[in-house]
Every structure is written in structure tokens, then in C-alpha cells.
Jmol script that loads the backbone (N, CA, C; Angstrom):
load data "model"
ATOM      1  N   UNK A   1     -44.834 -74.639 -85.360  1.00  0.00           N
ATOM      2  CA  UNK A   1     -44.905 -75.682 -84.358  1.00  0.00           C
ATOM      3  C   UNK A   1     -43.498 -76.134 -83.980  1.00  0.00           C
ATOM      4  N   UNK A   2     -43.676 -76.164 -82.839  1.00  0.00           N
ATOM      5  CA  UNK A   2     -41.971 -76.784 -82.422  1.00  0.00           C
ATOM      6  C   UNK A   2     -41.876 -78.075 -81.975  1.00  0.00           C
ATOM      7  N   UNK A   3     -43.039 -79.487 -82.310  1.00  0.00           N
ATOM      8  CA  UNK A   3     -42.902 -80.517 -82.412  1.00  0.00           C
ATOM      9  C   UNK A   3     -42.553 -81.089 -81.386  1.00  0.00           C
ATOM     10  N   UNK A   4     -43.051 -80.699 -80.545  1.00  0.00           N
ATOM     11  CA  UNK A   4     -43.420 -81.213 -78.608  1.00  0.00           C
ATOM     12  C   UNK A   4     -43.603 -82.569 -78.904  1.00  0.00           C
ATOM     13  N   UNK A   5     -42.848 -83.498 -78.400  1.00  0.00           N
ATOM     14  CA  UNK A   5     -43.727 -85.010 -78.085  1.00  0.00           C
ATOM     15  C   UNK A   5     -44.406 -85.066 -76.410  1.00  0.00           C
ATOM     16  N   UNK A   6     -45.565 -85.665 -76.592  1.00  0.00           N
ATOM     17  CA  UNK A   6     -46.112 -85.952 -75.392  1.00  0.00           C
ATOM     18  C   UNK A   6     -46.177 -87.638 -75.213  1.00  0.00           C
ATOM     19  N   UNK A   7     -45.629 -88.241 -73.827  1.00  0.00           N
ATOM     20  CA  UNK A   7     -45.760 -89.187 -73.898  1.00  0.00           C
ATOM     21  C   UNK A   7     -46.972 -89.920 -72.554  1.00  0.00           C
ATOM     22  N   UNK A   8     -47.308 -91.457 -72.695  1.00  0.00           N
ATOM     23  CA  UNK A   8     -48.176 -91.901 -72.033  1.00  0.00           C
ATOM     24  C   UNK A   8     -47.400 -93.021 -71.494  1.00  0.00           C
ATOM     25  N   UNK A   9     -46.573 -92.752 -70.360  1.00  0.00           N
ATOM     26  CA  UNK A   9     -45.484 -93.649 -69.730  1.00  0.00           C
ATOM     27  C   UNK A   9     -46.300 -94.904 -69.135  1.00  0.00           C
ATOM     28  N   UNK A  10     -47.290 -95.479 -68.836  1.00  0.00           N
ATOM     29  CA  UNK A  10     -47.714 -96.347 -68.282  1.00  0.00           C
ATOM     30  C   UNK A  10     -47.880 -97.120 -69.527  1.00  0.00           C
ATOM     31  N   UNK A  11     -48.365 -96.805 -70.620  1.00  0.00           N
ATOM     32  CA  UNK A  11     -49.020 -97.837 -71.711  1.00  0.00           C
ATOM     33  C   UNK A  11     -47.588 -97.429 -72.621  1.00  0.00           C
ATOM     34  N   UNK A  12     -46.678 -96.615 -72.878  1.00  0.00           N
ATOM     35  CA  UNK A  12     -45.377 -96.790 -73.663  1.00  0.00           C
ATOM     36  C   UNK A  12     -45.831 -95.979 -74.888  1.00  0.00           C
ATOM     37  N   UNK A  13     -47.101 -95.103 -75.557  1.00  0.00           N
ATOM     38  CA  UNK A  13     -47.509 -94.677 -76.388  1.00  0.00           C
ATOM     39  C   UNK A  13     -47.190 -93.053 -76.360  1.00  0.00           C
ATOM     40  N   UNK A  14     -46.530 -92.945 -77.310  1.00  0.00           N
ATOM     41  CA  UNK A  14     -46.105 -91.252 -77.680  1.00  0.00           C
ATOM     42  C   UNK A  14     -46.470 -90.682 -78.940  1.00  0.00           C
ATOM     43  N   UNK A  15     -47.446 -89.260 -78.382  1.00  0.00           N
ATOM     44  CA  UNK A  15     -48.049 -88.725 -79.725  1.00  0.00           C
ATOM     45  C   UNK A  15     -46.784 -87.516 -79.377  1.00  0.00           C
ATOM     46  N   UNK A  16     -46.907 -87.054 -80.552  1.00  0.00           N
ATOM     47  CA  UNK A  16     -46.415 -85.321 -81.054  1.00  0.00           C
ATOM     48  C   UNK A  16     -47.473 -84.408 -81.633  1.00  0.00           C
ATOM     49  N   UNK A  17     -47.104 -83.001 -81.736  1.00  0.00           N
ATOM     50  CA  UNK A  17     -48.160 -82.439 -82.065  1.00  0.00           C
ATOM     51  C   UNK A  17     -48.755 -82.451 -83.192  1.00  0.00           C
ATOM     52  N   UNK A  18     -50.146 -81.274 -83.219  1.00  0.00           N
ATOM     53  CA  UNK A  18     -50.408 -81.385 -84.469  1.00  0.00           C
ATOM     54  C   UNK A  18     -50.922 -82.248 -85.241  1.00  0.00           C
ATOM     55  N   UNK A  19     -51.184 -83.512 -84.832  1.00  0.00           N
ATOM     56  CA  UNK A  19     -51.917 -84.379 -85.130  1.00  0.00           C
ATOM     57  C   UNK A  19     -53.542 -84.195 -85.572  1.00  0.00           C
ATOM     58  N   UNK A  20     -54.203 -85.174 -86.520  1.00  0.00           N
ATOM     59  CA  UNK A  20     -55.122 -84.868 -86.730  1.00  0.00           C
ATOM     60  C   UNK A  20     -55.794 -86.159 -86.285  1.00  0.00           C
ATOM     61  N   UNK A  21     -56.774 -86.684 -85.639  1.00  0.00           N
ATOM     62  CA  UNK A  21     -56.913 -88.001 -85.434  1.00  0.00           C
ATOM     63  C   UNK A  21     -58.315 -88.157 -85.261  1.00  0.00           C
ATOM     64  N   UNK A  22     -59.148 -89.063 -86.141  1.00  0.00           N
ATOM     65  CA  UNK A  22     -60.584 -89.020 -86.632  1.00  0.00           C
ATOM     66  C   UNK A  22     -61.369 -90.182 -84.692  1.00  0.00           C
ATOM     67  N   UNK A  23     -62.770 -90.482 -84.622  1.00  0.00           N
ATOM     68  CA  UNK A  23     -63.451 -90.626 -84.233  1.00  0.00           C
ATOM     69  C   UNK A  23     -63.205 -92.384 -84.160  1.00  0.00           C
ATOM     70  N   UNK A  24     -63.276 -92.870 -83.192  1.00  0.00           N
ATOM     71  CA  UNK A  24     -62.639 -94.525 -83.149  1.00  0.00           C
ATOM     72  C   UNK A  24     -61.979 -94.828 -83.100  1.00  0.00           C
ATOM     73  N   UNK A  25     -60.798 -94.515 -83.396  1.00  0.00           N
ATOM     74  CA  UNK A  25     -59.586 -94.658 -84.086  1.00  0.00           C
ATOM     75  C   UNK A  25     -58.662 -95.389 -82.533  1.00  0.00           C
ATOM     76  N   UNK A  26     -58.655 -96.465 -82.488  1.00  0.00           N
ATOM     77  CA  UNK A  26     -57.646 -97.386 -81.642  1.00  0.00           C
ATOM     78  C   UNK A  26     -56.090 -97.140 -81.945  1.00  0.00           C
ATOM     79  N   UNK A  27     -55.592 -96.640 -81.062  1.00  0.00           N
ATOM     80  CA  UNK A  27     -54.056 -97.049 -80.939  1.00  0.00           C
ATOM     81  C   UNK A  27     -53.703 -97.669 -80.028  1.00  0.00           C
ATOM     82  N   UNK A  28     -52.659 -98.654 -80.266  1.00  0.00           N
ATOM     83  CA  UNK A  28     -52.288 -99.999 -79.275  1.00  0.00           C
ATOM     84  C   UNK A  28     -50.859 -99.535 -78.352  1.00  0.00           C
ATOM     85  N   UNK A  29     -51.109 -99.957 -77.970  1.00  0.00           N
ATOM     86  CA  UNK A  29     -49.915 -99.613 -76.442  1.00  0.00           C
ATOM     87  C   UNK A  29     -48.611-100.177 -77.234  1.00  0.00           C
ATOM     88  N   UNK A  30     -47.729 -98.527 -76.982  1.00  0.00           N
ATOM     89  CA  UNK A  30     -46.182 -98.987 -77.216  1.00  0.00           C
ATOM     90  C   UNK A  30     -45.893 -98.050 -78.992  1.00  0.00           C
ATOM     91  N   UNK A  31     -47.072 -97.476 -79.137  1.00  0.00           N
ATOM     92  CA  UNK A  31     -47.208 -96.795 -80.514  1.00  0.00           C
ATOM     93  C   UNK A  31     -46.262 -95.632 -80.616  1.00  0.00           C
ATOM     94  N   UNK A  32     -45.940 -95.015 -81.512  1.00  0.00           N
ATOM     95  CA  UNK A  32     -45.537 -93.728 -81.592  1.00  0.00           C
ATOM     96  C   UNK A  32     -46.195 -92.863 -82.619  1.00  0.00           C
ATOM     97  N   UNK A  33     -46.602 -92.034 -82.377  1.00  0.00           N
ATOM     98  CA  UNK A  33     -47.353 -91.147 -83.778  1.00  0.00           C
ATOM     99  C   UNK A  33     -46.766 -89.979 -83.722  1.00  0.00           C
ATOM    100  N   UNK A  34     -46.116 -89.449 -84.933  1.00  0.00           N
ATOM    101  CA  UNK A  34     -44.945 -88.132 -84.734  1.00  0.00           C
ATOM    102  C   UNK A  34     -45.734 -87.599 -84.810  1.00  0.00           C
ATOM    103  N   UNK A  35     -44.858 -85.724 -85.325  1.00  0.00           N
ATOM    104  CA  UNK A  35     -45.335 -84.940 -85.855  1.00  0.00           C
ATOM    105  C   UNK A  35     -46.284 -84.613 -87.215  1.00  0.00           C
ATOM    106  N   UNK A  36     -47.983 -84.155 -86.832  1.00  0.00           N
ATOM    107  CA  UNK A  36     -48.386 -83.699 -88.128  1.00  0.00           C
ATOM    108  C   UNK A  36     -48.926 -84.646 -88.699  1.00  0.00           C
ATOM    109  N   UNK A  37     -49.101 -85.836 -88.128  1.00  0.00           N
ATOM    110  CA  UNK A  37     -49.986 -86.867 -88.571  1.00  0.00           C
ATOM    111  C   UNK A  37     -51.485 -86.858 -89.151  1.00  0.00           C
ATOM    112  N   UNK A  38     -52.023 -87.614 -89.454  1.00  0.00           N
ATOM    113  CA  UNK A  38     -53.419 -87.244 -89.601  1.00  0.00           C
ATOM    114  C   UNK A  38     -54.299 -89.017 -89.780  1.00  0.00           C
ATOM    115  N   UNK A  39     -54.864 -89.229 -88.817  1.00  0.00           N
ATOM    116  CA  UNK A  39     -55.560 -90.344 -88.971  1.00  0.00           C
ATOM    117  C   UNK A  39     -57.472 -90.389 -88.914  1.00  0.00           C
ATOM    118  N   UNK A  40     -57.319 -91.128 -90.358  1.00  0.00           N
ATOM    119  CA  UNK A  40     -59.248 -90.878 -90.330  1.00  0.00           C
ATOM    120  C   UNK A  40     -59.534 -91.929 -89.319  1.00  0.00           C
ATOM    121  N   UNK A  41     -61.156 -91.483 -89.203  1.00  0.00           N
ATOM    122  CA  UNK A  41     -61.809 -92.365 -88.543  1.00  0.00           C
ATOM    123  C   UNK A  41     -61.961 -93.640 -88.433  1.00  0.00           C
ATOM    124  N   UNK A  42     -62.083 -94.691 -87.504  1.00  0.00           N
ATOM    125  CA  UNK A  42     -61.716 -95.823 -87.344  1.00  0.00           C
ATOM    126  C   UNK A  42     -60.792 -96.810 -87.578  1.00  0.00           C
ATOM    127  N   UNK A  43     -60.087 -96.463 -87.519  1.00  0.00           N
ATOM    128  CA  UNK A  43     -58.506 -96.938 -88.189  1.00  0.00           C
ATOM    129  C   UNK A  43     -58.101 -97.802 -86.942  1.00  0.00           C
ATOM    130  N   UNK A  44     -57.440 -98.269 -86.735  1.00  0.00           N
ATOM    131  CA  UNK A  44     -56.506 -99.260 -85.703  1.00  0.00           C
ATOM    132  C   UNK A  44     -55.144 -99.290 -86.053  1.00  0.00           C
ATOM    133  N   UNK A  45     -54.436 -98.132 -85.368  1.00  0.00           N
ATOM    134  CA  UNK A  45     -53.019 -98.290 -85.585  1.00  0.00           C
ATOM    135  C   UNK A  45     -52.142 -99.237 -84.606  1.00  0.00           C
ATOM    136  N   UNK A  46     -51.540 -99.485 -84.987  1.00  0.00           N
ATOM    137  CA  UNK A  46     -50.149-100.937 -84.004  1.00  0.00           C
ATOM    138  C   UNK A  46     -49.140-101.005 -84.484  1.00  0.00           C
ATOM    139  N   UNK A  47     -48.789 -99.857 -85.812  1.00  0.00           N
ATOM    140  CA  UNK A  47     -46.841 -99.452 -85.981  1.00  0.00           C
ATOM    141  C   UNK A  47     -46.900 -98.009 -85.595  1.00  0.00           C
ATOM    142  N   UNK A  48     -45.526 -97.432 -85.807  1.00  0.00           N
ATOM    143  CA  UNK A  48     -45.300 -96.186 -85.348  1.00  0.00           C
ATOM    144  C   UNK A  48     -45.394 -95.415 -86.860  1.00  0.00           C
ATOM    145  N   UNK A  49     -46.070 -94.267 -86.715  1.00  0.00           N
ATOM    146  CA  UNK A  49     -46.250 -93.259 -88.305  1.00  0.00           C
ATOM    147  C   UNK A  49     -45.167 -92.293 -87.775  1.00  0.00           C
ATOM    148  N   UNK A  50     -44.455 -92.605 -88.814  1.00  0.00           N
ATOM    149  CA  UNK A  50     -43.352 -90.787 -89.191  1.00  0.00           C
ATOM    150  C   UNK A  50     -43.740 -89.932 -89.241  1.00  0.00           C
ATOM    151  N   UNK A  51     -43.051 -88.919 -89.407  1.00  0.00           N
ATOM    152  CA  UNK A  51     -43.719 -87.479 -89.784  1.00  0.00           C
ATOM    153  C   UNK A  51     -44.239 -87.162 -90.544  1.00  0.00           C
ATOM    154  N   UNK A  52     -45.417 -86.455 -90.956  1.00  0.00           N
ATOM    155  CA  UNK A  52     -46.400 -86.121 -91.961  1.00  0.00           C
ATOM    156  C   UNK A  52     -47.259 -88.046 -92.348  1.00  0.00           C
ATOM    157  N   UNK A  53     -47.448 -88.743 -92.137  1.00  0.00           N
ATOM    158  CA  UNK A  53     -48.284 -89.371 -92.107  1.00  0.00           C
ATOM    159  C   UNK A  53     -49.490 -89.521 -92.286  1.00  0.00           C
ATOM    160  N   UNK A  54     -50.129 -90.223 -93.554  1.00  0.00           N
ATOM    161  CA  UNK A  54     -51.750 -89.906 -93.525  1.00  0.00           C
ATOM    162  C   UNK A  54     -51.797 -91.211 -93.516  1.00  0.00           C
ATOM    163  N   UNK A  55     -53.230 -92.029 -92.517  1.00  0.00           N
ATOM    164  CA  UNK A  55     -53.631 -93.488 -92.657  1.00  0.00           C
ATOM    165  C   UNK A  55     -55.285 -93.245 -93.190  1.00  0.00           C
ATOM    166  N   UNK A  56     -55.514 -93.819 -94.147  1.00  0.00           N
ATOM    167  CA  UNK A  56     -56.770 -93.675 -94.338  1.00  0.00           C
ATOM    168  C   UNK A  56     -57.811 -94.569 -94.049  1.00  0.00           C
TER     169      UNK A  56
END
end "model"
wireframe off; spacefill off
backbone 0.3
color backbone group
């Protein structure tokens, strides 16, 4: 993987690839989620996760 960020310029929120990201799961405007993340289901993120990141 060569760790592409994609961003969402209207709401300020940038994922990267590779991510794993479960069913519900809210992210709040202005977030960043790097590379290789992995978030379970229903979670509510509102900081930015580093690389390799698991929220359970």
C-alpha cells in the first residue's frame, strides 16, 4: 500500500487507506484517520487515530 490520503474538503475529514471501519460508526467533521486503521462497530470518533490504530 502506498498510503493515499483521501480527503472530504467541505466537512475537513481525511481518511487514508486501508482502513477497516465497522457498521455505525460516526466520525465528526475535522477528523483524521491514517493509514491501516481499524474501527469496530459503533464507535464515535472526534480525535484523529495514527497509524495502525485499533478503537474498539
Amino acid at each position: 500500500m502506498n498510503g493515499t490520503i483521501h480527503r472530504a474538503p467541505k466537512l475537513g475529514t481525511i481518511f487514508g487507506d486501508d482502513n477497516r471501519i465497522g457498521n455505525s460508526v460516526l466520525v465528526k467533521a475535522g477528523v483524521t484517520i491514517a493509514v491501516d486503521c481499524q474501527v469496530e462497530s459503533g464507535n464515535t470518533i472526534y480525535r484523529d487515530l495514527s497509524r495502525h490504530s485499533v478503537v474498539l
